[in-house]
C-alpha positions in Angstrom: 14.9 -24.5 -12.6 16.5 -27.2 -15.4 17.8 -29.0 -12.3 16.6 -28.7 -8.8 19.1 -28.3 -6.1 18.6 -30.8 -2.6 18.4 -28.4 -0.2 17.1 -24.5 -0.3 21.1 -23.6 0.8 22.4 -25.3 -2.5 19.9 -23.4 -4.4 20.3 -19.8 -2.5 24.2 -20.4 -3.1 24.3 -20.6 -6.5 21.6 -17.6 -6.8 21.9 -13.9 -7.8 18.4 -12.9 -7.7 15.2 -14.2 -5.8 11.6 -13.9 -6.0 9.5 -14.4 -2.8 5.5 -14.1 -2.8 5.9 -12.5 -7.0 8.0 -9.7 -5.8 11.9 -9.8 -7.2 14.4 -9.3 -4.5 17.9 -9.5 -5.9 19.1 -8.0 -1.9 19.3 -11.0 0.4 22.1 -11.7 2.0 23.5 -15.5 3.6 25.0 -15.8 6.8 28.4 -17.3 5.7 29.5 -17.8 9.3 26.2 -19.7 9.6 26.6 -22.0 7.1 30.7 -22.4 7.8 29.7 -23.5 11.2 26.7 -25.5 9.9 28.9 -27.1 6.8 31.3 -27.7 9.6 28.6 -29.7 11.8 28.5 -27.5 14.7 25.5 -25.4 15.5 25.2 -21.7 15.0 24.7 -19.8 18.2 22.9 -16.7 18.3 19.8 -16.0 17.1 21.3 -14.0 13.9 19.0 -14.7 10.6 21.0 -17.0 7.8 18.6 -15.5 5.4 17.8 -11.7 4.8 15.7 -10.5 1.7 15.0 -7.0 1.2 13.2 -5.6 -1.7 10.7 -2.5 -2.7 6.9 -3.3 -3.2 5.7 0.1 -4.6 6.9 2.8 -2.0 7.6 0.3 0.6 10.5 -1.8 1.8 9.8 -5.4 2.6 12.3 -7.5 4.7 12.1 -11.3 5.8 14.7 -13.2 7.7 14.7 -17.0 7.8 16.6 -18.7 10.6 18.6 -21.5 9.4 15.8 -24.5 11.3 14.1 -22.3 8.3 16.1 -22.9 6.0 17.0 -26.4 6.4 12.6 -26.9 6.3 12.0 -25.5 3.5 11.0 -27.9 0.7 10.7 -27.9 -2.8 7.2 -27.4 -4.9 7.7 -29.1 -8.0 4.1 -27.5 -9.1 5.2 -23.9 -8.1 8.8 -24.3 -9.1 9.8 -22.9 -5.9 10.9 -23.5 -1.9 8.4 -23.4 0.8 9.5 -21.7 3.5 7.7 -21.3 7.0 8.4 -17.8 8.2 7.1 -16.4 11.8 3.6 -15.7 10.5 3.3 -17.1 7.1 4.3 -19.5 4.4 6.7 -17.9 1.8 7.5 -19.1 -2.0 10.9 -18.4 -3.1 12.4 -18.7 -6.6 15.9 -18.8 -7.0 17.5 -17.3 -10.6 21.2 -17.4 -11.8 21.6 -14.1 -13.3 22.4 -14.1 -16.9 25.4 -12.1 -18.5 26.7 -11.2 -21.4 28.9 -9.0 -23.2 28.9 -6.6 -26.2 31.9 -8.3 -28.6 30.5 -9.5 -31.6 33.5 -11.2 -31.6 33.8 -15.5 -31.8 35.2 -16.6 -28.4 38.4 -18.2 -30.6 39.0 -15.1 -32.2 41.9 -12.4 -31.1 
């Protein structure tokens, strides 16, 4: 990451593709009621996850969820380029990416 976001929310906003322990999960989902009510200063009620990752190891699904007391304690390693996340048994590292994109015109982008 070029420039680190504040807050593991900011970063997970603006990503489209995560890695968590070296495995690549671009399935995670973000509460957006959760963080409406949060952004709005109220607290979330329920004890839905803010933060869902799936993604294949091999032959087998892997799944965390993050509650967003998680979330909001998660702090950046500069040295791992990545957020540390407490998770129910363990300490997670998660990278977030901005997907890259493209397209095939071998056109300028001020030409017709």
């Amino acid at each position: 990451m070029s420039s680190t976001p504040h807050d593991l929310i900011s970063a997970l906003s603006g990503a489209d593709m995560l890695e968590i322990d070296d495995l690549h999960a671009w399935q995670f989902h973000l509460d957006g009621e959760q963080l409406a009510q949060h952004q709005a200063g109220s607290a979330p009620t329920g004890d839905a996850p803010l933060l869902s990752i799936e993604c294949m190891d091999g032959r087998a699904l892997r799944k965390w969820h993050f509650s967003l007391a998680q979330v909001l304690a998660a702090r950046f390693d500069g040295e791992a380029d990545a957020w540390r996340i407490s998770g129910p048994t363990d300490t997670h590292l998660i990278k977030c990416f901005a997907a890259i994109s493209g397209d095939n015109n071998d056109l300028p982008d001020d030409a017709e």
